[in-house]
PyMOL commands that place a pseudoatom at each C-alpha (Angstrom):
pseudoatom trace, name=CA, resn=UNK, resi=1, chain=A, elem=C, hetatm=0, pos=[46.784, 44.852, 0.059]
pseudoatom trace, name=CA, resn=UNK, resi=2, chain=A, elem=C, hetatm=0, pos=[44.184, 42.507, -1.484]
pseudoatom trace, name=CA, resn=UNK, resi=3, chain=A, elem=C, hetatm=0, pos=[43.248, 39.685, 0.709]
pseudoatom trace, name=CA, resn=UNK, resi=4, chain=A, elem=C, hetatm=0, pos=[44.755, 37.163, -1.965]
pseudoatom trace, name=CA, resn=UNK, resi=5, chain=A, elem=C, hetatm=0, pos=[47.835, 38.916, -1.029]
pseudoatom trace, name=CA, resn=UNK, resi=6, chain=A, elem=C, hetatm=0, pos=[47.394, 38.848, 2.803]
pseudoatom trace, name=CA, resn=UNK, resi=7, chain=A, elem=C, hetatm=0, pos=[46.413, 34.948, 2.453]
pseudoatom trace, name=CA, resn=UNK, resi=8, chain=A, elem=C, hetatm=0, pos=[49.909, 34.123, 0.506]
pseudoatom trace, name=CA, resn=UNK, resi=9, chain=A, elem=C, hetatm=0, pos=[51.794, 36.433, 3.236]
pseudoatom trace, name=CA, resn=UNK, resi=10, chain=A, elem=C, hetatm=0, pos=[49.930, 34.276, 5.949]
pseudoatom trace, name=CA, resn=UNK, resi=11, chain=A, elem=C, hetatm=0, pos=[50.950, 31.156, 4.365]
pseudoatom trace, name=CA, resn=UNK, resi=12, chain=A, elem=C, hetatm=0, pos=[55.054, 32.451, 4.393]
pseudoatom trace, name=CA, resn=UNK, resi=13, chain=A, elem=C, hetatm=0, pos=[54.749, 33.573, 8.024]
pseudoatom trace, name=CA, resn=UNK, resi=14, chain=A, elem=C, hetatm=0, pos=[53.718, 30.069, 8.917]
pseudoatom trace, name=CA, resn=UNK, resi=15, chain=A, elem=C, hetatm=0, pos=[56.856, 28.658, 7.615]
pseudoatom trace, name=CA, resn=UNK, resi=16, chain=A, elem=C, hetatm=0, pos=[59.138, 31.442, 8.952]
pseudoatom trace, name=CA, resn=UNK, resi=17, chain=A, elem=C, hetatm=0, pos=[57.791, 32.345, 11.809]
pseudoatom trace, name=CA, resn=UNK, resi=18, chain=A, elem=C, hetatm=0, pos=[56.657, 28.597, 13.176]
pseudoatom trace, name=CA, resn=UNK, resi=19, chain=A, elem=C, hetatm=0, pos=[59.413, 26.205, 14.860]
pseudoatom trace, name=CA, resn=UNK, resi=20, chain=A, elem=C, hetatm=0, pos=[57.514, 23.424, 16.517]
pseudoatom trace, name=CA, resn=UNK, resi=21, chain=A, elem=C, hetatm=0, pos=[55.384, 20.484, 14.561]
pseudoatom trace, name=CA, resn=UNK, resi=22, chain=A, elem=C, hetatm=0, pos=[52.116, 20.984, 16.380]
pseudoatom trace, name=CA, resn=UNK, resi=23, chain=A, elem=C, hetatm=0, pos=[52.797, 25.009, 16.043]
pseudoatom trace, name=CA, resn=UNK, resi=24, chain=A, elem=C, hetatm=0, pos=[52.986, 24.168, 12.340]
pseudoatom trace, name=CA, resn=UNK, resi=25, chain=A, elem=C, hetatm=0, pos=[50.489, 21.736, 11.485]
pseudoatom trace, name=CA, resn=UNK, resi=26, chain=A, elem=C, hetatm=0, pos=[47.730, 23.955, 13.597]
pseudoatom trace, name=CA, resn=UNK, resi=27, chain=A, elem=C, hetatm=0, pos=[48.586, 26.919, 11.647]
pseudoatom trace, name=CA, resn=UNK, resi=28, chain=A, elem=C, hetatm=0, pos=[48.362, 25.386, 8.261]
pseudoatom trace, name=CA, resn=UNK, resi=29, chain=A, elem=C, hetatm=0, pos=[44.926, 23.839, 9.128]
pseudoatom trace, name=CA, resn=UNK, resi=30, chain=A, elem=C, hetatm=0, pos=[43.727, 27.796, 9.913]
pseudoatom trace, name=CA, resn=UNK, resi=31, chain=A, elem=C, hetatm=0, pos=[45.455, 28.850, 6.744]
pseudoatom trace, name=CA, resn=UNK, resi=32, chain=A, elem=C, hetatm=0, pos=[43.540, 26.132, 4.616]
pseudoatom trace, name=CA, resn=UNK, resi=33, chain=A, elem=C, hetatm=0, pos=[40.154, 26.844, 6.182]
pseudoatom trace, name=CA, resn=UNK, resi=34, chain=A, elem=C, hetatm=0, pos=[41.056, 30.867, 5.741]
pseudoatom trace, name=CA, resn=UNK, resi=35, chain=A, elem=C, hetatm=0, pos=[41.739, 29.123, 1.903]
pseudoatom trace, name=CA, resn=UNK, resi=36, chain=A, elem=C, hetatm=0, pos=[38.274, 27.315, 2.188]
pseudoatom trace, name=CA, resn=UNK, resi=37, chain=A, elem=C, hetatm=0, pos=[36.052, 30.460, 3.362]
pseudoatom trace, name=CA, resn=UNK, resi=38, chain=A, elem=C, hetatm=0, pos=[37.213, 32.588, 1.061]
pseudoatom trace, name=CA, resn=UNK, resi=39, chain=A, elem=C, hetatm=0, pos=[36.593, 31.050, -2.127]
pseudoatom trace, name=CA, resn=UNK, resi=40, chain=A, elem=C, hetatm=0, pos=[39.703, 31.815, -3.912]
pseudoatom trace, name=CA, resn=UNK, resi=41, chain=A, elem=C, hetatm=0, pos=[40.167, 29.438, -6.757]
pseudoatom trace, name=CA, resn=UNK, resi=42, chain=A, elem=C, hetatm=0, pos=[43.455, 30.481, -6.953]
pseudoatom trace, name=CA, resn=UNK, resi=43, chain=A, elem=C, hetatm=0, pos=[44.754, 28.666, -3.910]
pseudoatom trace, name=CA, resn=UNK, resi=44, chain=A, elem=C, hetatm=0, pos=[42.882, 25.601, -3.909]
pseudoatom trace, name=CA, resn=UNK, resi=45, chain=A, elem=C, hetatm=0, pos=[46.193, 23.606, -5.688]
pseudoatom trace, name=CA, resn=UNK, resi=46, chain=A, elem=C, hetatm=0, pos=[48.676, 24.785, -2.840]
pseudoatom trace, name=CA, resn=UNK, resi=47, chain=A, elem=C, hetatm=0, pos=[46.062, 24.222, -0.490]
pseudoatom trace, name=CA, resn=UNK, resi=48, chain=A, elem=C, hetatm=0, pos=[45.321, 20.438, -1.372]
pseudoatom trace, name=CA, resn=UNK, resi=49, chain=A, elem=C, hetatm=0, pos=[48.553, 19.608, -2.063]
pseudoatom trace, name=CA, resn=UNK, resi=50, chain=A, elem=C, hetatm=0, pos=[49.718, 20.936, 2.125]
pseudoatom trace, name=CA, resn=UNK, resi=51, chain=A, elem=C, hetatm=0, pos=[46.464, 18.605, 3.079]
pseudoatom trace, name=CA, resn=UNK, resi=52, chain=A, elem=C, hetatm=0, pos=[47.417, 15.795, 1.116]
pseudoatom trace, name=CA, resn=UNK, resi=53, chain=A, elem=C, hetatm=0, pos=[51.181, 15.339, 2.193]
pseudoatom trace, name=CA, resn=UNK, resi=54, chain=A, elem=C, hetatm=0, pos=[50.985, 17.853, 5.627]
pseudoatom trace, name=CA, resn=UNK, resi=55, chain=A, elem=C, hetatm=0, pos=[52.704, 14.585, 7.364]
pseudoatom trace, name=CA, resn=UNK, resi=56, chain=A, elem=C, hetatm=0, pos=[55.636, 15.382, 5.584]
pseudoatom trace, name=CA, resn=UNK, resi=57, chain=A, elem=C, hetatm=0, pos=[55.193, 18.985, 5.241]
pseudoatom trace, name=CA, resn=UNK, resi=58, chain=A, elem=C, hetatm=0, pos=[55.433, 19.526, 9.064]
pseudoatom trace, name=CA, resn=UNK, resi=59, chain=A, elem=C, hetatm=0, pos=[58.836, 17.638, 9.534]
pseudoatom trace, name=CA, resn=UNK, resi=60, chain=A, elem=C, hetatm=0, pos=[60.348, 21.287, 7.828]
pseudoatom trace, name=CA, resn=UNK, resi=61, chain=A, elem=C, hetatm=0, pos=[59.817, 22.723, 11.600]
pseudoatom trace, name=CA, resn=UNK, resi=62, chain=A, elem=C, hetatm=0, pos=[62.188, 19.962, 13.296]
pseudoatom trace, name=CA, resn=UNK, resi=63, chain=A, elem=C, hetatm=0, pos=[65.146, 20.931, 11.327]
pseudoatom trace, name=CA, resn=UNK, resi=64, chain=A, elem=C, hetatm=0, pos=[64.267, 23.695, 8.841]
pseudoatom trace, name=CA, resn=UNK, resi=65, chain=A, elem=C, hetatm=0, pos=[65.403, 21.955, 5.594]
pseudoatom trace, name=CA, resn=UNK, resi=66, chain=A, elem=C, hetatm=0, pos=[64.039, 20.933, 2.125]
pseudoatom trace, name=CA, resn=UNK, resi=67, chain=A, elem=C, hetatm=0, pos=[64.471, 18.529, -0.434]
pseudoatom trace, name=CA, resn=UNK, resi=68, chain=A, elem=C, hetatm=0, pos=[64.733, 21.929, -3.000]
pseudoatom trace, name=CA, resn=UNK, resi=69, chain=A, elem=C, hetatm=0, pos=[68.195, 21.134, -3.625]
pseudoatom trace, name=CA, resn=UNK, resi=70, chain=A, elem=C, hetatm=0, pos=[67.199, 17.767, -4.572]
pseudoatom trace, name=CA, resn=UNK, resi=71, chain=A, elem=C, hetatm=0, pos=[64.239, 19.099, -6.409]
pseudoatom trace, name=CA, resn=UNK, resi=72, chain=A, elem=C, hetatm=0, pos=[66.311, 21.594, -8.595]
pseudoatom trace, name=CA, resn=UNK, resi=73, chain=A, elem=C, hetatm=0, pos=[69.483, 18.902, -9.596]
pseudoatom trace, name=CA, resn=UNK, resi=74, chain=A, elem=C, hetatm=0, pos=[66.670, 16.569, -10.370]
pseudoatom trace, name=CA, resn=UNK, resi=75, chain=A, elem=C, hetatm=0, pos=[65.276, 19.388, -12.621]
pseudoatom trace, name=CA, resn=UNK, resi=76, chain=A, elem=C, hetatm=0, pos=[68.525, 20.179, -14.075]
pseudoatom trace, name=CA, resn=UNK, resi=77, chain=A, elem=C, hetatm=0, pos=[68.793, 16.322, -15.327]
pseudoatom trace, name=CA, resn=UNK, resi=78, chain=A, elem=C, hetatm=0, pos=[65.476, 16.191, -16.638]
pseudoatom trace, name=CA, resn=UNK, resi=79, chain=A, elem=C, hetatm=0, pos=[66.091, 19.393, -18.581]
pseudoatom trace, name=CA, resn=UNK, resi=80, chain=A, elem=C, hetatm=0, pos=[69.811, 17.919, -19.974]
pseudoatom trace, name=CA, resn=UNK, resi=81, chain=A, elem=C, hetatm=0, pos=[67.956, 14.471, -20.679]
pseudoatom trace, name=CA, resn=UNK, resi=82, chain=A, elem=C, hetatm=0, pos=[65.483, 16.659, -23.302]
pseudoatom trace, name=CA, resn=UNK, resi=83, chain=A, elem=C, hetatm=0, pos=[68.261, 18.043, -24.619]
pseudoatom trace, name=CA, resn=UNK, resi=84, chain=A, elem=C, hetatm=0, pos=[70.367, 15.194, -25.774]
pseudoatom trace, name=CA, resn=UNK, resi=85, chain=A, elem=C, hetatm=0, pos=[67.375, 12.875, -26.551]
pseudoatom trace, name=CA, resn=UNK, resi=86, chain=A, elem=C, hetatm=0, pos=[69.211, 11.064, -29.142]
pseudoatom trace, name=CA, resn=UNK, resi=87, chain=A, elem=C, hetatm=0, pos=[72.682, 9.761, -26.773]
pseudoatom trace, name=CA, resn=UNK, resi=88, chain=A, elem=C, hetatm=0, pos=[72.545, 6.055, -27.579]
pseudoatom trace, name=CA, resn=UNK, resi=89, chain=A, elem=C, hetatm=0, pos=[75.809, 5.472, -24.713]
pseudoatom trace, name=CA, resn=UNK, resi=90, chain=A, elem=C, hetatm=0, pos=[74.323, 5.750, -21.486]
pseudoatom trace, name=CA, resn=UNK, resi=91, chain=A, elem=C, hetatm=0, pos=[78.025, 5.928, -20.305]
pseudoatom trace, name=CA, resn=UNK, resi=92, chain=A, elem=C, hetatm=0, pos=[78.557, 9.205, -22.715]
pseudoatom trace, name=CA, resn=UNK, resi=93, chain=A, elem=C, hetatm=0, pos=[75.148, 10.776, -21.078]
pseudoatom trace, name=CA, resn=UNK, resi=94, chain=A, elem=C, hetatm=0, pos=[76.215, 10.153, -17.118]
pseudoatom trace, name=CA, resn=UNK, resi=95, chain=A, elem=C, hetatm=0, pos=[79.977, 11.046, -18.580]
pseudoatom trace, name=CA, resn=UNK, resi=96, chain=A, elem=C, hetatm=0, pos=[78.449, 14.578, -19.678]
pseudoatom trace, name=CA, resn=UNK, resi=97, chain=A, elem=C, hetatm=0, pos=[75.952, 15.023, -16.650]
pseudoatom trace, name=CA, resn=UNK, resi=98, chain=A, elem=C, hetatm=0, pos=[79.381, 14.438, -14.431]
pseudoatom trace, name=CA, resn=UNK, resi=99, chain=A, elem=C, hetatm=0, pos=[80.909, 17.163, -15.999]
pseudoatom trace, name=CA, resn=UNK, resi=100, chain=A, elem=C, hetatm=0, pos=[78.203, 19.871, -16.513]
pseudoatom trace, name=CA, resn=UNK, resi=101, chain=A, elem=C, hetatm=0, pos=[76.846, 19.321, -12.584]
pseudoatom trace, name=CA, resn=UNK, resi=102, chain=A, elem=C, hetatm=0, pos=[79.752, 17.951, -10.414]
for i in range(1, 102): cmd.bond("trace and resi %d" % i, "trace and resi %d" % (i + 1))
show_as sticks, trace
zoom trace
């Protein structure tokens, strides 16, 4: 196992294994400077992005949820909304989105 690999493994054992805030939010700021030592370019996205929004990151360990659901139907909209560019009735276009997603 490469030690890219071991670093993303790290990173899902946080989230699964963690169930208090404090827990959480002291185990991410290992993982990022694990991230920062070892140089790999590869993480540096995931790893600003968790140090630029951890405040809300951490609130996953009081109830274990996500806005992914939210994240995916929002998707799903934005990929209908490309596809019927040219829908002048904004009542036709929320008509159709009703019946493709309810």
């Amino acid at each position: 196992m490469t030690f890219a690999h071991s670093l993303a493994l790290q990173l899902g054992k946080v989230y699964d294994k963690t169930e208090d805030k404090l827990y959480g939010l002291t185990r991410l700021a290992k993982w990022h400077e694990k991230v920062r030592q070892s140089g790999f370019k590869a993480f540096n996205t995931i790893s600003r992005s968790i140090q630029a929004h951890y405040k809300t990151i951490v609130n996953y360990f009081d109830n274990r949820s996500t806005n992914a659901s939210a994240e995916s139907f929002n998707a799903k909209i934005k990929a209908f909304r490309r596809q019927f560019r040219g829908v002048r009735s904004v009542e036709f276009f929320l008509f159709r989105l009703s019946k493709l997603y309810a």
